[in-house]
N, C-alpha and C positions, 0 to 999 in steps of 0.2 A: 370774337365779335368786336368791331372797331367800337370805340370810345364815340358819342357824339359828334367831337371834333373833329377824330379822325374819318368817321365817313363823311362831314364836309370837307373835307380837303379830298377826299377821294372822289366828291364831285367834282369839285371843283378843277382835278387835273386835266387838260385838254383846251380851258378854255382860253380865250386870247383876254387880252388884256382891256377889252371891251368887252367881257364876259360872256361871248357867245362863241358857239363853236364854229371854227376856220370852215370857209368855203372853200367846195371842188370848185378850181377854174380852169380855164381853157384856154394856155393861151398860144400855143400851137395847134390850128384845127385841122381836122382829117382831111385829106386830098382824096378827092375824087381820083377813081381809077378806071382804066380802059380796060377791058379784055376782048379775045375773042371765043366763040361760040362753041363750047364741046372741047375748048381748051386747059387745062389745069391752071392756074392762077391763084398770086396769094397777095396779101397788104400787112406789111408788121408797121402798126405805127408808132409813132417815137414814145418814148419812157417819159418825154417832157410833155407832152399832148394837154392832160390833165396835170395839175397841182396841187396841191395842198398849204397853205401858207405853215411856218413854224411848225411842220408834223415831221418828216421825213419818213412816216410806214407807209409800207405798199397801199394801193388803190386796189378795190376788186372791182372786176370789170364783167360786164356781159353785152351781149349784144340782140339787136330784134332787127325786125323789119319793118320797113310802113309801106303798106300796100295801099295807095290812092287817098293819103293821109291820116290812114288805123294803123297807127302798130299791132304789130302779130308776131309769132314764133320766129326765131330766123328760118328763113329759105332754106329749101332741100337744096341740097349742096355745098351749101354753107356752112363751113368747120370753124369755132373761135378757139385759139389754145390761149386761155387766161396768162399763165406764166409768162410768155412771149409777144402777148399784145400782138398775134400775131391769126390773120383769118385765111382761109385754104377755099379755094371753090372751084368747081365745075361746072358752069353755065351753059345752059342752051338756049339758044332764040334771040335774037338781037333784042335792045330795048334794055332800060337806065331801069337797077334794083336800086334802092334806097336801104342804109342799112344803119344804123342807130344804134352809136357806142354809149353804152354807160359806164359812169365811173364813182363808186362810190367808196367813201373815207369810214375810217372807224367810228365815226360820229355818227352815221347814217347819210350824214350831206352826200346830193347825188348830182352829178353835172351830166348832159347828154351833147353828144355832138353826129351831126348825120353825114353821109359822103356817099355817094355814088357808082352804084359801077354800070360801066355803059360798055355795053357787050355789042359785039357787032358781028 
């Protein structure tokens, strides 16, 4: 069992020197993508997308959809593989999916970025 002081210091690691915990930022954002219809298709996007100031541990990431401006599930066909920032699909039907990266820090802080795929 930590000492009083040692559980404040144990809060205390993580926070910046403003005493709050570092924002996810974005300062590489997702590129919209083309596909075509009944094609296989993928988008791995860069390791710098999302940031961390002073953290340097991984980001976890997931992804949704917004259909008509609700997020929902991701899309059937829609594969994310976490480790590789990297998503797999098979689209049908022409017409722009919306798909909604999250990216969130050990702190909880969560940044979201959206990008397009326009299937034709």
């Amino acid at each position: 069992m930590p000492t009083r002081s040692q559980a404040h210091k144990l809060r205390m690691q993580g926070l910046t020197s403003e005493g709050i915990f570092p924002p996810v930022t974005i300062p590489n954002p997702l590129v919209d993508q083309t596909s075509t219809s009944g094609v296989a298709d993928s988008y791995q996007f860069a390791a710098n997308t999302f940031l961390v100031a002073d953290d340097g541990l991984p980001l976890r990431y997931e992804i949704r959809s917004v259909v008509g401006g609700v997020e929902q599930a991701p899309l059937a066909g829609i594969t994310f593989t976490e480790a590789t920032r990297t998503l797999n699909w098979t689209l049908t039907g022409a017409g722009t999916r919306v798909v909604r990266v999250y990216a969130t820090n050990r702190y909880g802080n969560k940044a979201s970025d959206d990008f397009n795929i326009v299937v034709s």
